[in-house]
C-alpha positions as CSV (number, residue, x, y, z in Angstrom):
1,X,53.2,80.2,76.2
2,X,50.0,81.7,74.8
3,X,47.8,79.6,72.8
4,X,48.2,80.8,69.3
5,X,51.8,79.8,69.5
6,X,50.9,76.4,70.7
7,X,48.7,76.3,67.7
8,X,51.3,77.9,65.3
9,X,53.7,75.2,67.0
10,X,51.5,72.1,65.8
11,X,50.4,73.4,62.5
12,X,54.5,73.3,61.6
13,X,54.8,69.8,62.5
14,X,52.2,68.8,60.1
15,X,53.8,68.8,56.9
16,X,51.9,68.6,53.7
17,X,52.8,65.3,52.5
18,X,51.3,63.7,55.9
19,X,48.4,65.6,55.3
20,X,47.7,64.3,52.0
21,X,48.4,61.2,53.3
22,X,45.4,61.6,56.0
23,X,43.5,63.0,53.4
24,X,44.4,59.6,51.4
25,X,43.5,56.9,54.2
26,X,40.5,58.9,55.2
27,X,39.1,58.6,51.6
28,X,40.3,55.1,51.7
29,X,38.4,54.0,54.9
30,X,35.1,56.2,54.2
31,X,31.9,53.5,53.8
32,X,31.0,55.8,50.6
33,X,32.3,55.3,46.9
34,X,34.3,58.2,45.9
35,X,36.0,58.4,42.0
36,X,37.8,60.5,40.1
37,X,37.0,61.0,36.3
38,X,38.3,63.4,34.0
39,X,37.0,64.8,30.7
40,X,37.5,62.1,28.5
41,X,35.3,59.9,30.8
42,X,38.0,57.8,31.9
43,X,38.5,56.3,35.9
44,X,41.9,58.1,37.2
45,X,40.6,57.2,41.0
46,X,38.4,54.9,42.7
47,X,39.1,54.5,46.4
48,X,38.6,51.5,48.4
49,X,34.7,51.2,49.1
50,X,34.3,51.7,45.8
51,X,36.7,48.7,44.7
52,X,34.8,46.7,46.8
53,X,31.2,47.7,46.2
54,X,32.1,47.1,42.2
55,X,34.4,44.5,42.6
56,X,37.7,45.6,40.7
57,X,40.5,46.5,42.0
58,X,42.2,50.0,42.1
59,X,44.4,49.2,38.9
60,X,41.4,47.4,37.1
61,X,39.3,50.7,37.4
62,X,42.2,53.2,36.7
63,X,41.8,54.0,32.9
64,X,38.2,52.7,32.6
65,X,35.6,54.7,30.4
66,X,33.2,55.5,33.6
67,X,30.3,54.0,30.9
68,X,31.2,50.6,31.2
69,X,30.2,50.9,35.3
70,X,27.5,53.0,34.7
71,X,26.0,52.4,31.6
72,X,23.8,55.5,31.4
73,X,27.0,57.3,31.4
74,X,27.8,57.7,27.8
75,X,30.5,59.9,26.0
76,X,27.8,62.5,25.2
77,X,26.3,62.7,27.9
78,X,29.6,62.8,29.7
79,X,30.7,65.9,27.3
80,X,27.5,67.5,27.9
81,X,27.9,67.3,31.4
82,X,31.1,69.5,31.4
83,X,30.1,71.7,28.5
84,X,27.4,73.1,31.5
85,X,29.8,72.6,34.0
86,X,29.8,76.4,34.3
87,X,25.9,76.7,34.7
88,X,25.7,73.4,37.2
89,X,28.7,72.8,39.7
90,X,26.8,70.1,41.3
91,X,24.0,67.3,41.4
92,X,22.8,64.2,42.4
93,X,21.5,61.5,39.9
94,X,20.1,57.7,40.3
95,X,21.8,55.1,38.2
96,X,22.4,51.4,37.1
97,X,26.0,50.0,38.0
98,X,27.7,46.9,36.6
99,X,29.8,45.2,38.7
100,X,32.4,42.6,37.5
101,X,30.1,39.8,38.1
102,X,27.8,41.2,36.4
103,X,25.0,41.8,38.6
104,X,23.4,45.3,38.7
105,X,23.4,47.8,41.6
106,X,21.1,51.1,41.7
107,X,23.8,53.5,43.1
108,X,22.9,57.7,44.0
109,X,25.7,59.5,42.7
110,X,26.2,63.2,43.7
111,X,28.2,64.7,40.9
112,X,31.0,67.8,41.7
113,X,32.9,69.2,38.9
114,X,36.1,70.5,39.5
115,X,39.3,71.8,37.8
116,X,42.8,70.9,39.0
117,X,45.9,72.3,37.6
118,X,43.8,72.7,34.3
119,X,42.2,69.8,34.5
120,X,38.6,69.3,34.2
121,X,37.6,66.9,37.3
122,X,34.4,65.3,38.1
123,X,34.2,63.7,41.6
124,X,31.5,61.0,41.9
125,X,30.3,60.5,45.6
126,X,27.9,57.4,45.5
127,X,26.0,54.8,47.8
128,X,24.3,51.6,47.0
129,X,20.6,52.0,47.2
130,X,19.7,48.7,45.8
131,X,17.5,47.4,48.6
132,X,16.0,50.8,49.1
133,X,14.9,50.4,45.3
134,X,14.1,46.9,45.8
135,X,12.1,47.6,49.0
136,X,10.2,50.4,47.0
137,X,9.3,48.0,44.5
138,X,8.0,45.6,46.1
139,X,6.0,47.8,48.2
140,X,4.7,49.5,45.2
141,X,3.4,46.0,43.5
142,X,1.9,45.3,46.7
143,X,0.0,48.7,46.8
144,X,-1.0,47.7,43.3
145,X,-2.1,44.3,44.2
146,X,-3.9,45.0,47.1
147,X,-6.0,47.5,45.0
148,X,-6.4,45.1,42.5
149,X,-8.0,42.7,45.5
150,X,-10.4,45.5,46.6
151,X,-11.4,45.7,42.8
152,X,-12.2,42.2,42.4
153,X,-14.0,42.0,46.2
154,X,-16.4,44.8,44.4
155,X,-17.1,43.6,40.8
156,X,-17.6,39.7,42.7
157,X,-20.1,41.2,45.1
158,X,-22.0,43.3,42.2
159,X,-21.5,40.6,38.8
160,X,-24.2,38.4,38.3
161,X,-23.5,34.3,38.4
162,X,-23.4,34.0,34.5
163,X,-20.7,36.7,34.5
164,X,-18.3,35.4,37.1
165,X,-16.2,33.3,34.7
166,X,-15.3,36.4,32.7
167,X,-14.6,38.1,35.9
168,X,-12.5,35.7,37.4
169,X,-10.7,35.8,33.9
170,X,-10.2,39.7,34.3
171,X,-9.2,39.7,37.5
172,X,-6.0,37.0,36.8
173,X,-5.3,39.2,34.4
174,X,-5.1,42.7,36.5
175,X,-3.3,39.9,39.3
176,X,-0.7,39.0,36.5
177,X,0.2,42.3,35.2
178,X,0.7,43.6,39.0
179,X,2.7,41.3,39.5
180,X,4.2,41.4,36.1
181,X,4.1,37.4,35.9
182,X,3.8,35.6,32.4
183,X,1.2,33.3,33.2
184,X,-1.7,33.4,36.3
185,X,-4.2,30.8,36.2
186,X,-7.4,28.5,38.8
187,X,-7.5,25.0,39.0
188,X,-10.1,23.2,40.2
189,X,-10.5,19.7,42.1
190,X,-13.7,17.7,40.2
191,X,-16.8,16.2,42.3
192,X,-14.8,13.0,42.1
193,X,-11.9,14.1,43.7
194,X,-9.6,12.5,41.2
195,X,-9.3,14.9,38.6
196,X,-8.6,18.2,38.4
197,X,-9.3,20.9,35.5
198,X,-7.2,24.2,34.6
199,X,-10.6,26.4,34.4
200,X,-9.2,29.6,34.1
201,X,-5.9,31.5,32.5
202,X,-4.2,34.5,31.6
203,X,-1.5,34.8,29.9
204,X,1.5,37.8,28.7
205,X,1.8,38.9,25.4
206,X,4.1,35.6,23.1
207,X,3.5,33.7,26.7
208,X,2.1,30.1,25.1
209,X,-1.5,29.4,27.1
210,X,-1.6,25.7,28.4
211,X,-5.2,26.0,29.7
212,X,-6.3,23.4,26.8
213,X,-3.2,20.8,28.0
214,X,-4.3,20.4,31.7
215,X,-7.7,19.3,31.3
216,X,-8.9,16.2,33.2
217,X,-5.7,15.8,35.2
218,X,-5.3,13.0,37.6
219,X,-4.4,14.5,41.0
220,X,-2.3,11.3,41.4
221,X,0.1,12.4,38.3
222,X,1.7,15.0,40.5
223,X,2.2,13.2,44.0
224,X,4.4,16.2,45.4
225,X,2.4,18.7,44.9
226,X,-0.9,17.7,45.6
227,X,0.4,16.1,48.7
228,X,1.8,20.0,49.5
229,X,-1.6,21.5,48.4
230,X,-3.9,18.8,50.6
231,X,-1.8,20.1,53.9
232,X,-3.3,23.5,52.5
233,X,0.4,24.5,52.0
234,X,1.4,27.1,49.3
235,X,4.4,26.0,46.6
236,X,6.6,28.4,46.4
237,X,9.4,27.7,43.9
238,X,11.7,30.5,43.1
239,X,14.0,28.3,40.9
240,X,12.4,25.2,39.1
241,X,16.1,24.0,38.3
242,X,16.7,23.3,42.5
243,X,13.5,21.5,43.4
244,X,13.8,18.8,45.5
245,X,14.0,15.5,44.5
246,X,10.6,14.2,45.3
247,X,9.3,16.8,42.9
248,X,11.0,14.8,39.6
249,X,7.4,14.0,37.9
250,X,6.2,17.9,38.5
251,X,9.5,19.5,37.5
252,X,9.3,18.0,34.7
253,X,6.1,19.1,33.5
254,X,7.3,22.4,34.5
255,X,10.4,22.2,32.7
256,X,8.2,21.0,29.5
257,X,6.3,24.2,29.8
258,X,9.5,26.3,30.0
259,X,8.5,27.5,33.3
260,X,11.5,29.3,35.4
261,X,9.9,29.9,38.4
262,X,6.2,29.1,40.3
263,X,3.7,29.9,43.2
264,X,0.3,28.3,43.9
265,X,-1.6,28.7,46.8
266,X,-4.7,26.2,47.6
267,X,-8.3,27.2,47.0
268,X,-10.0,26.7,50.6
269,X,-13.3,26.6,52.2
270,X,-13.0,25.5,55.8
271,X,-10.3,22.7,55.1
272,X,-11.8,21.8,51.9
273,X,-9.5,21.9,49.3
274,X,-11.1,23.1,45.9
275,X,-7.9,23.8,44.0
276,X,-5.2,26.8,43.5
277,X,-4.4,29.6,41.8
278,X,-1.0,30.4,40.6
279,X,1.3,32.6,38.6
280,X,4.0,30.9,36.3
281,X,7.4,33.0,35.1
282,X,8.4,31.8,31.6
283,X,10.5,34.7,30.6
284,X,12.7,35.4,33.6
285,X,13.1,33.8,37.1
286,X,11.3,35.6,40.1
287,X,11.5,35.5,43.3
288,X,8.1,35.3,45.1
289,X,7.8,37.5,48.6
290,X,5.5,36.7,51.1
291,X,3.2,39.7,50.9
292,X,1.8,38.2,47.3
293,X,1.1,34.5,49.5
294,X,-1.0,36.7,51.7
295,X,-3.0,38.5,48.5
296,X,-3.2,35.3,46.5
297,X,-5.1,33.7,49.7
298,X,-7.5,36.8,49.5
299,X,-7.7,36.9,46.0
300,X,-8.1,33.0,46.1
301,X,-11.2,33.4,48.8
302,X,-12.9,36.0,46.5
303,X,-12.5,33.6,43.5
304,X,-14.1,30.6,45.7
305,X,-16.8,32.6,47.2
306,X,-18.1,33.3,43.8
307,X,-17.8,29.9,42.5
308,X,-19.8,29.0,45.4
309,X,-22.3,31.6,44.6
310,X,-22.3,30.4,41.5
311,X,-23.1,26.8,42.0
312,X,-25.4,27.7,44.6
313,X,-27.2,29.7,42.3
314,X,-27.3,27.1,40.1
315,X,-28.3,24.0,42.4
316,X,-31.5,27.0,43.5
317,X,-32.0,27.3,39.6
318,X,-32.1,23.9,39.0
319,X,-34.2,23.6,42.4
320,X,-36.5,26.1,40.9
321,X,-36.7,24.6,37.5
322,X,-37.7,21.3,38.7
323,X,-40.8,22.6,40.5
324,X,-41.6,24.7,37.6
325,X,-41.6,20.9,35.9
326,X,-43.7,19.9,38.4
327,X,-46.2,22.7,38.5
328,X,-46.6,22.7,34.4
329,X,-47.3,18.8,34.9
330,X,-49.6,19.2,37.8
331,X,-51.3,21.9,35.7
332,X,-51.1,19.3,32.9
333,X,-52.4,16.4,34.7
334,X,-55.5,18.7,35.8
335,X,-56.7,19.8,32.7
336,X,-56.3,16.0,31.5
337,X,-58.6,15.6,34.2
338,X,-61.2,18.1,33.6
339,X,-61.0,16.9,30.1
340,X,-62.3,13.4,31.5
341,X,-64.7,14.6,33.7
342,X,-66.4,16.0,31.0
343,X,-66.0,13.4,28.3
344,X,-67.4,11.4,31.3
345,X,-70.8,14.2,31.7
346,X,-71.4,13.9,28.2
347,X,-71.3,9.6,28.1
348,X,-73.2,10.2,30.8
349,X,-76.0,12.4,29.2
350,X,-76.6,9.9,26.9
């Protein structure tokens, strides 16, 4: 028996319904979300990656106006998208999905219109991309923040002392927008070690600024976290709500201040502890990644170094001052003198 009829043999014993039915449990089992939507925007098919990816189930999605899973998706659009069916068969667009929890996924759909016994068709063949876009993201702030550190490393090295305030001021702002946090702020330990002062703030547009409510703050007021901050460890608090519960007395403060979510990493020279800087979220919670504990440390050394500068520049001013004192009383003292030596000439003249 030749080949062909072998073939030809085969191809009878598969009849179409246990074809379809191949067809069926192969677009069943596939890892990638496949539905069927016709022209009035409306679910007829959703196979089982899809179900689970979304959460519904087959029946739930059957019927459903394709807009309320992806928002972005509305009627016109929808009708516009067939009306140029004949110009554009396919194509591949990014969107937001709601799942029936209500979370949000970023989904690529590829788009193929199609007509079926006089039906209008559009097959939507998508895959989560949500920790792709999530991954870009973050990578993108911390491009953005790391630029912003190279900015502030420049304008420290080139500002004069009397201007470092300001700058320090500018760059928790650039920080905070980066990083698109509602509040970013420097405290700073006192000589006495017992107080602590909130020198410097920035704060997002209808953010309230608390620089003016933490001044003269006894370090022993907030056990927890100074205890945290004198190990030179950073606090890193995703969710104020789930601290733990040695942190009562500072959760509370937070919680006064409407504050979702915090990170502070200590100010350091050596193992000197000179304070922290921090970023607060008011609006929204965050969660913190550890690429911004590594900038906040650089940023955090910049800022030091300057204050260093700064007070060493002033202690050499001071220095400098004094011995100006000095000189303009020595120069005093001997033109006193010559004044008496001749007062003395003259007495003696006579």
């Amino acid at each position: 028996m030749v080949r062909e009829d072998i073939k030809k043999m085969k191809k009878n014993c598969w009849t179409e319904p246990l074809l379809n039915k191949l067809r069926r449990y192969s677009l069943d089992k596939t890892s990638e979300c496949v539905f069927w939507v016709d022209d009035k925007a409306e679910c007829v098919y959703a196979n089982d990656a899809a179900c689970r990816k979304l959460g519904y189930s087959a029946e739930e999605l059957y019927g459903m106006k394709i807009s309320d899973i992806m928002p972005s998706f509305n009627n016109n659009k929808w009708r516009m998208l067939f009306k140029d069916s004949g110009k554009q068969v396919q194509q591949t667009v990014e969107v937001n999905c709601v799942p029936k929890d209500g979370g949000t996924l970023v989904a690529e759909i590829t788009i193929v219109l199609k007509e079926i016994e006089n039906c209008k068709m559009a097959c939507l063949f998508g895959r989560d991309i949500s920790e792709k876009v999530r991954a870009e993201a973050v990578l993108g702030r911390r491009i953005k923040l790391e630029n912003i550190a190279a900015e502030m490393s420049s304008k420290f090295i080139k500002c004069a002392s009397d201007e470092i305030d300001d700058e320090i001021n500018s760059s928790l702002q650039k920080l905070g927008q980066g990083e698109e946090v509602d509040r970013a702020y420097v405290f700073l330990v006192q000589p006495d070690g017992q107080t602590m002062d909130n020198t410097h703030e920035w704060c997002a547009r209808g953010v309230s600024p608390q620089i003016k409510n933490m001044q003269n703050c006894k370090l022993d007021d907030f056990p927890w976290w100074m205890k945290k901050l004198k190990r030179l460890e950073t606090i890193r608090i995703d969710d104020v709500e789930k601290m733990p519960s040695a942190a009562l007395v500072e959760k509370k403060i937070l919680k006064a201040q409407n504050i979702k979510s915090v990170i502070a990493v200590p100010l350091v020279t050596g193992a000197y502890l000179h304070g922290f800087i921090g970023f607060d979220a008011v609006k929204e919670k965050k969660q913190w990644y550890d690429a911004l504990i590594t900038l906040l440390k650089i940023s955090g050394e910049m800022i030091v170094n300057a204050l260093e500068r700064k007070r060493a520049e002033s202690v050499i001013q001071n220095k400098i001052d004094d011995l100006q004192k000095v000189a303009d009383m020595a120069v005093k003292m001997e033109l006193e003198i010559f004044s008496l030596k001749s007062k003395l000439k003259k007495l003696e003249k006579k």
